[in-house]
Each structure stands twice: as structure tokens, then as C-alpha cells.
PADOSE-822592 format. One record per residue (C-alpha): x, z, y; residue number from 1. Coordinates in steps of 0.5 Angstrom, whole numbers, plus 500, padded with zeros to 3 digits. Last residue first. Example, Ala and Ser with C-alpha at 12.3 -4.5 7.8 and 13.67 -1.06 7.14 Angstrom:
<recs>
REC    u    w    v  resi
REC  527  514  498     2
REC  525  516  491     1
</recs>
This chain:
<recs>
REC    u    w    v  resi
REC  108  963  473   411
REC  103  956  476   410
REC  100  955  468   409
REC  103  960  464   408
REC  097  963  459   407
REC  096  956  457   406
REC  089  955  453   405
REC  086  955  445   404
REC  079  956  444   403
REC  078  959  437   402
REC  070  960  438   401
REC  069  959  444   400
REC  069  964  451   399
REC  068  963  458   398
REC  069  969  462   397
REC  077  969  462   396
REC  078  962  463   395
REC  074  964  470   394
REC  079  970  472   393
REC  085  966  470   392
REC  082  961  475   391
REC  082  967  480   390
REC  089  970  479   389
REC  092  962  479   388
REC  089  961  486   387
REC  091  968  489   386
REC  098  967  486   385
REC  099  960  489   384
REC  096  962  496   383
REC  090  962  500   382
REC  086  961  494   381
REC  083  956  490   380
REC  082  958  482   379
REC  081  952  478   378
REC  077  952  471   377
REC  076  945  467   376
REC  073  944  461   375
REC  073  942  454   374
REC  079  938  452   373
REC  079  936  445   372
REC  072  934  444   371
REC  064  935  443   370
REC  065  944  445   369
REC  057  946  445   368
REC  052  948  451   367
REC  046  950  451   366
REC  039  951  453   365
REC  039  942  456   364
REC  034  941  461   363
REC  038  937  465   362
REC  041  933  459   361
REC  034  930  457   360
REC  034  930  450   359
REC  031  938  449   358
REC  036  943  447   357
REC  044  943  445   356
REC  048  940  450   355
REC  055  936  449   354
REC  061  938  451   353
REC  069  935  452   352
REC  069  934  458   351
REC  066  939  464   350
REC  068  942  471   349
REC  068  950  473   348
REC  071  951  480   347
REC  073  957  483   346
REC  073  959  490   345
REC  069  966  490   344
REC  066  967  482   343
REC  058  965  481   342
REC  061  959  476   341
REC  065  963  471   340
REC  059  967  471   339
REC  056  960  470   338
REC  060  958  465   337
REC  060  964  461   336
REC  058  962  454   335
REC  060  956  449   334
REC  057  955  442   333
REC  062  951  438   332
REC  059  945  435   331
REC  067  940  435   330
REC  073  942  432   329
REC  079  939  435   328
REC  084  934  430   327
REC  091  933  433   326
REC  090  935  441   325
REC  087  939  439   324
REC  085  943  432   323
REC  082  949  436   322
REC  078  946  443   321
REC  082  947  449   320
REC  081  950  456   319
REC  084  947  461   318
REC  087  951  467   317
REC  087  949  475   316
REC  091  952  479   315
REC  090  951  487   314
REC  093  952  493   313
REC  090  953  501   312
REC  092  948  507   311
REC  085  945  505   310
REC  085  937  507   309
REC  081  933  511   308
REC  082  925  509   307
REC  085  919  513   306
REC  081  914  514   305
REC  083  907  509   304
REC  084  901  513   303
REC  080  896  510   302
REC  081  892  503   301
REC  074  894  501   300
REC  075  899  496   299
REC  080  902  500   298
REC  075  903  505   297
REC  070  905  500   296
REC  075  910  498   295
REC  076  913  505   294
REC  069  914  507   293
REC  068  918  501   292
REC  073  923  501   291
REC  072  924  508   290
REC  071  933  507   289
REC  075  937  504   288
REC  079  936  500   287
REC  083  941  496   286
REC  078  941  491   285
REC  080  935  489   284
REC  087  936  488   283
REC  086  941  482   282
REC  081  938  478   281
REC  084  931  480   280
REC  090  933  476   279
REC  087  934  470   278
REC  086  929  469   277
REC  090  924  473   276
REC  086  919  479   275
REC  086  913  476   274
REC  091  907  475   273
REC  097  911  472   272
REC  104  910  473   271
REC  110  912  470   270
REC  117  917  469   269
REC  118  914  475   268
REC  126  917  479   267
REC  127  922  485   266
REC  134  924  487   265
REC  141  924  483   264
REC  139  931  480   263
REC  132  929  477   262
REC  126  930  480   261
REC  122  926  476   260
REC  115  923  478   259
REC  108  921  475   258
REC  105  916  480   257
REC  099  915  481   256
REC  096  909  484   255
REC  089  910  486   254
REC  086  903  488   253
REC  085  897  491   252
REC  091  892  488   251
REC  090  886  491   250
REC  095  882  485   249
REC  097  875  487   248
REC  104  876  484   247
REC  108  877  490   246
REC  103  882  492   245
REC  104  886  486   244
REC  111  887  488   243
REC  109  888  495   242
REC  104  895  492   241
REC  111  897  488   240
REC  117  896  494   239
REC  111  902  497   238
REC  109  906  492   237
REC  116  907  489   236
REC  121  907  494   235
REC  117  908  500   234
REC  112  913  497   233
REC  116  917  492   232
REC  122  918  498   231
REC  116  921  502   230
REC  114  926  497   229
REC  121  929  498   228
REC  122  928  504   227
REC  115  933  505   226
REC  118  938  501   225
REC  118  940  494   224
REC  119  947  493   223
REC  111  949  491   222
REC  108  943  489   221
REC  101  944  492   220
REC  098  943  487   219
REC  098  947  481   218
REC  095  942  473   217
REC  093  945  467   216
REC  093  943  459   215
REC  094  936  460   214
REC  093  929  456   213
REC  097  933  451   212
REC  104  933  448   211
REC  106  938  442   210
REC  108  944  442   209
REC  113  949  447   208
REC  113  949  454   207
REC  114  955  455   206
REC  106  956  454   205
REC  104  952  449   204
REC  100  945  449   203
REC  104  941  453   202
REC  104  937  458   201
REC  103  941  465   200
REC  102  938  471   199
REC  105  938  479   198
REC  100  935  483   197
REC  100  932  491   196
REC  095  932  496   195
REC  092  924  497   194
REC  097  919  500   193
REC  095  914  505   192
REC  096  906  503   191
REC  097  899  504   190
REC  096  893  502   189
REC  092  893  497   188
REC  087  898  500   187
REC  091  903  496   186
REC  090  911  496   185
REC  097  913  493   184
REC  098  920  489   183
REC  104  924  487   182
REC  105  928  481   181
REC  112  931  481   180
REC  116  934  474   179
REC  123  938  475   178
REC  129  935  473   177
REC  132  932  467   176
REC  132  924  465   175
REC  132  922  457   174
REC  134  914  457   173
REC  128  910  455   172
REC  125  908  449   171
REC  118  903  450   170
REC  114  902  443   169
REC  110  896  441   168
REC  106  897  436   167
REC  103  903  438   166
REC  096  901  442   165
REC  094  896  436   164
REC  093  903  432   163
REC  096  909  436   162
REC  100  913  430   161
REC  099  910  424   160
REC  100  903  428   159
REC  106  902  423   158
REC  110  901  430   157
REC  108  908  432   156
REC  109  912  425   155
REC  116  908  425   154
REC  118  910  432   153
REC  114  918  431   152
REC  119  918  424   151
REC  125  916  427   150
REC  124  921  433   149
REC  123  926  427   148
REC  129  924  424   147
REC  133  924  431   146
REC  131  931  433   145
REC  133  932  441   144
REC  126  931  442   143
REC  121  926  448   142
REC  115  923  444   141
REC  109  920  449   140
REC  104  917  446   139
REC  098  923  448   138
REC  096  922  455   137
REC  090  919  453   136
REC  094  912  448   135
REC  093  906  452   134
REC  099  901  450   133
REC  107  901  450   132
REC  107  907  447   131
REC  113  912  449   130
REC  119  914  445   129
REC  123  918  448   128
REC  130  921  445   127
REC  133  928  449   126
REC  138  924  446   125
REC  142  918  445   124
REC  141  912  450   123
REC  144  906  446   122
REC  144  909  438   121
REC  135  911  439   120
REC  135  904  443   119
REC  138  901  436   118
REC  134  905  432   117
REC  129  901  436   116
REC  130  895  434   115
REC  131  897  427   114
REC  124  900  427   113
REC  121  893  430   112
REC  116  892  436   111
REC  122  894  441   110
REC  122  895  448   109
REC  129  898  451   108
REC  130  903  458   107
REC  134  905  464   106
REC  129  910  467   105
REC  127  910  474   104
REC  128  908  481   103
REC  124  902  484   102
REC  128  895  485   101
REC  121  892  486   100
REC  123  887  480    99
REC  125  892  476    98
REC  119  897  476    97
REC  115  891  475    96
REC  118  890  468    95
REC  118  897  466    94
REC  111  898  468    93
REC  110  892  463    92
REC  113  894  458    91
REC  109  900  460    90
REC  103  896  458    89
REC  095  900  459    88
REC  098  904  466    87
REC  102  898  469    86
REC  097  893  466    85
REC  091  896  471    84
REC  094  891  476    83
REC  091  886  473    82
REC  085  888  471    81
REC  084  888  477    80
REC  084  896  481    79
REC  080  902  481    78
REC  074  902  487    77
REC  069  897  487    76
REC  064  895  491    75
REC  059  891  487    74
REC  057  883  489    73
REC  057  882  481    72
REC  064  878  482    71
REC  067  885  484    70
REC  064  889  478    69
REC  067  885  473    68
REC  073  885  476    67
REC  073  893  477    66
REC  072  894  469    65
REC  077  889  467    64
REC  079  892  461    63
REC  085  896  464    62
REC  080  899  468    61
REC  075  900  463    60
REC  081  904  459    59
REC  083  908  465    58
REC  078  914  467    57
REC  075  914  474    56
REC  071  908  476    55
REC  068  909  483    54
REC  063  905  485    53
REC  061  904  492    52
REC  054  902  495    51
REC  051  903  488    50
REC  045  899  485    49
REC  044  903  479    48
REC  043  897  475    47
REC  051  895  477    46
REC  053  900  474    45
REC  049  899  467    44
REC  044  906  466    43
REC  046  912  461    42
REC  044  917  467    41
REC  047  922  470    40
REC  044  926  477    39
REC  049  931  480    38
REC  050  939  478    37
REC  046  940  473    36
REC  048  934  469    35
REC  055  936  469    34
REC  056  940  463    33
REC  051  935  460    32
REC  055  928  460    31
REC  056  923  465    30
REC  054  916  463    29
REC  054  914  468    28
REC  054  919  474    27
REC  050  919  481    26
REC  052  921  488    25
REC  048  922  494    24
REC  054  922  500    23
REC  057  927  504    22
REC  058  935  499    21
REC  056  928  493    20
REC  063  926  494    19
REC  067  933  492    18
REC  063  934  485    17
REC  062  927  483    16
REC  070  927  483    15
REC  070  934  480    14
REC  065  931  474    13
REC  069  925  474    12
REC  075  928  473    11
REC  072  933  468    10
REC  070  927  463     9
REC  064  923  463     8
REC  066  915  466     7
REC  064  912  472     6
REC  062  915  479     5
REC  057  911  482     4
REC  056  913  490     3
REC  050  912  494     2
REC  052  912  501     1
</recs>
């Protein structure tokens, strides 16, 4: 198959990646760091003439990318804009969760500071504010501190925080436990499970420090079991996908649900409508072979072949430019991409870089940071020691002005 992934990110880079192994890939608009790996081009998708498409992050898809694509005749994979609602609105995710009777946090929505003080009074600390629209990761505030709660809930409502995104917020009650990625393939009906993530959110080690889009990932999950990822499947997957039916919602796509492991049993923190980044740099390189025919049937609406995959662990550790996630600074000179590279199972995938040299980004002489979130190093390996040892060992030969990066990732 001739394959378009769309977007220019690490998870987009590991998607093209993994299906270029089977299939001729292409990625628009891709960017320099992966451009000597896989063709990109600034081309439409449609111009491209794909026999799949595969659309990665999930601003296009909450803006109706997919659809626009089905009624052009292109395969598409990444659901209607419709569906796409349970990642861009929580009060929206929040709703069909009731609806399907799927377990998760009770929870308030308020578009005024004293509503949502009210909430903050109702559910008392650990306080979590969410954003109810897109906001890269970043909209989350979970404290025990009331004054800085109030301020991010005034922040947010202001539009200070996340413009029109922000101006609805969702508060919930604070769930306990350790944390779970769990990723469906849907074709609208049903579904197949892609290998499982656990991934780090915060900046600094310990957990410490302010949320991110995500410092690192593992997979698998070590303690979490086989009854474990089956109750997320039949209690949120499942009652969720035929909750969308109800509604006229075909829903073809990655699901991604981010999962709680409280005392009480599993329960949502929230779903994504794409593969997670970084969590597709760490699942990813665990599957093996399949993975193309297994999107295009989903995309189809056709029962989903099953993909091969690696009984090994993988770590994947984010390096991060100086000043993320509030203010990164762009232009610094990186080196050691390709040592990195030579290293026996690891994987270096590029984000936030722009290439220095010629324009045509396969002829670039050097790389420089040009986001928060630079690249992505995992380590696979026969065990979570092994894997964590070798993606730490890429980290170490890739170097930056003021690179910021976990230390903790799978300890």
C-alpha cells in the first residue's frame, strides 16, 4: 500500500517508521529529523494519492480531517469529527461516559469562576481543573493548594491560560492509583487492542513539576495483568463504541484510553482519538509486522487482522528543549542523532526540530531544536532493565544547549 501519515511530530515519525518496514510510506508535512528516513512533502493528502491515510495528531481530527478525506474518496483512518468530540471537549467525554455507564470521576463543568468554586467546595482536594477544549497535553491542574487552583480556574476561564480552548473548564473529584494507557483499533464496531503504555506527565523526576504533553512512556505495564486491561476494554471500550453508535457516530480509529488504577477498580481519566505521544514511541516499536493491514481495515469498516507483537519492553525518554513546557527556546545546535541511532535496539525519533542547510529537508547539514519537545529516544530489550539501560544510553549521546530530560523513566 502507499500509506500518508499526516502530521510532523515523534508519533508520526515512529508511525512512518513502523509501516514503511511493509508498505511505501509518505509524510505530510513531516519535518527534517525524519526526512532521512521516509519521504515528506508539503503536498495536500489527497494530492498524494494514498491508498490509506493516517492521520496522527488531534487538532485535524477534531476539525473534521478524516471527513473531508472520506468524502474526497481517500481512505481514511481517524474518526469523524464527531467522534473526535471525546478528545476536543471533556464536558463532552464526561457526558457519553454517563451515558455508557462507563466508570469514572464524578465531576462538574463551569464556564464562571464562581461556578467553579463551587465545584472546588463540592469535591475538595487533590483540585483538578481540566480544560474542556484541545490544550497539547498541557491543560490539566491537579493540587492540593486551593489558591493556586483558583488562580488556574480564573487563568482558564479568562482565556489567559488556553484562549477560546480554556473557557469552559471540567473539575472533577481526585482519583488515587497507578496510571494505565490502553489502546483500541476500532472499525466502528468492534475493536482489537494495541500493546499497553504507562506514561510520565510530568517534568521532573519524582513527579515533580508542572504537566507536560509527556516526558517518557514504558510498555508493557509492569503489575498490570491481563484482567486488568480487559476490564478497561469491556467497561470503557466496549459500552463506549455502542454509545456512539446510539448516536450515529461510526467510530474508526484509535481510541486511547488514559486509565486510573484506583483501590476501587479501574476508572477513565480521559480518552484520546490518536495514538498518544509519547506512547506511540514506545508501543510502536514493539509491533512487528501487520500494522498496515490492520489500519486499513479498521479504516474500512472491515474486521481488523491481528498484529504481531514483540514479547520484549520498551522505554522511551523525551528530550526537551530549556524553558518547556512554558516558554522552550528554539535554534539550538543538536548532535548525536546518528550515534544514538547506530546503538542495537534503540530508536531516535524527531518533533520539535527544523534543519539547517539547503531547502530541500533530505539535503539538511544540521539539525536545531524548533519546539518544546525535541526528540524521542526508546530502548527495547529483553527486559525493562535492558530497554530503560539502552534508551538511556541514546539520551546520553545526544546533546543540546540546556536539554531538560527525566532520569526516572521506568525506575
Amino acid at each position: 500500500m502507499r500509506i500518508v501519515v499526516v502530521g510532523q511530530g515523534a508519533r508520526e515519525h515512529a508511525l512512518a517508521l513502523n509501516l514503511s518496514a511493509e508498505h511505501e510510506v509518505v509524510v505530510t508535512p513531516g519535518n527534517a529529523g525524519m526526512a532521512s528516513d521516509v519521504e515528506v512533502s508539503d503536498c495536500d493528502v489527497a494530492e498524494l494519492d494514498p491508498d490509506l491515510a493516517v492521520i496522527g495528531p488531534e487538532a485535524p481530527l477534531v476539525d473534521g480531517l478524516a471527513d473531508r478525506l472520506r468524502q474526497r474518496g481517500v481512505l481514511a483512518l481517524g474518526p469523524s469529527g464527531a467522534g473526535a468530540r471525546l478528545e476536543g471537549s471533556k464536558a463532552f467525554l464526561k457526558q457519553i461516559c454517563a451515558e455508557a455507564q462507563v466508570p469514572t470521576a464524578a465531576f462538574g463543568v463551569a464556564t464562571s469562576v464562581a461556578e467553579g468554586r463551587e465545584l472546588l467546595d463540592r469535591f475538595g482536594p487533590p483540585y483538578v481543573i481540566k480544560t474542556d477544549g484541545l490544550a497539547a497535553g498541557k491543560g490539566v491542574l491537579v493540587t492540593d493548594d486551593r489558591g493556586e487552583a483558583e488562580e488556574d480556574l480564573v487563568a482558564k476561564l479568562s482565556g489567559v491560560s488556553f484562549g477560546e480552548a480554556g473557557t469552559r473548564v471540567v473539575i472533577e473529584e481526585g482519583m488515587t492509583g497507578r496510571e494505565l494507557s490502553v489502546f483500541a483499533l476500532c472499525n466502528g464496531r468492534d475493536f482489537v487492542l494495541l500493546p499497553e503504555a504507562r506514561d510520565y506527565k510530568r517534568l521532573l523526576d519524582d513527579d515533580l513539576g508542572p504537566n507536560t504533553g509527556g516526558m517518557g512512556s514504558i510498555s508493557p505495564v509492569p503489575g498490570v495483568g491481563h484482567d486488568e486491561i480487559q476490564a478497561v476494554a469491556s467497561t470503557m471500550i466496549a459500552p463506549t463504541l455502542a454509545r456512539l453508535q446510539e448516536l450515529g457516530i461510526e467510530y474508526r480509529g484509535i481510541l486511547y484510553a488514559g486509565v486510573m488504577l484506583t483501590p476501587s477498580g479501574p476508572r477513565l481519566v480521559e480518552y484520546n482519538v490518536r495514538f498518544g505521544d509519547p506512547e506511540a514511541e514506545v508501543v510502536l516499536p514493539r509491533i512487528l509486522g501487520g500494522l498496515g493491514d490492520a489500519l486499513a481495515a479498521a479504516a474500512a469498516g472491515e474486521p481488523i487482522p491481528m498484529v504481531k507483537v514483540s514479547s520484549q519492553c520498551a522505554t522511551t525518554v523525551i528530550l526537551a528543549a530549556p524553558g518547556y513546557p512554558e516558554a522552550p527556546v528554539s535554534g539550538q545546535i543538536i548532535t548525536g542523532i546518528d550515534a544514538a541511532r547506530a546503538l542495537p535496539g534503540v530508536w531516535v525519533y524527531a518533533a520539535g526540530v527544523k534543519g539547517l542547510g539547503p531547502t530541500d529537508r533530505r539535503e539538511v547539514t544540521s539539525l536545531v531544536t524548533n519546539g518544546g519537545r525535541v526528540l524521542a529516544v526508546t530502548g527495547r530489550g529483553d527486559d525493562p532493565e535492558e530497554a530503560r539501560s539502552r534508551a538511556y544510553q541514546g539520551v546520553e549521546l545526544i546533546d543540546f544547549d540546556g536539554r531538560l530530560y527525566r532520569r526516572d523513566i521506568g525506575s
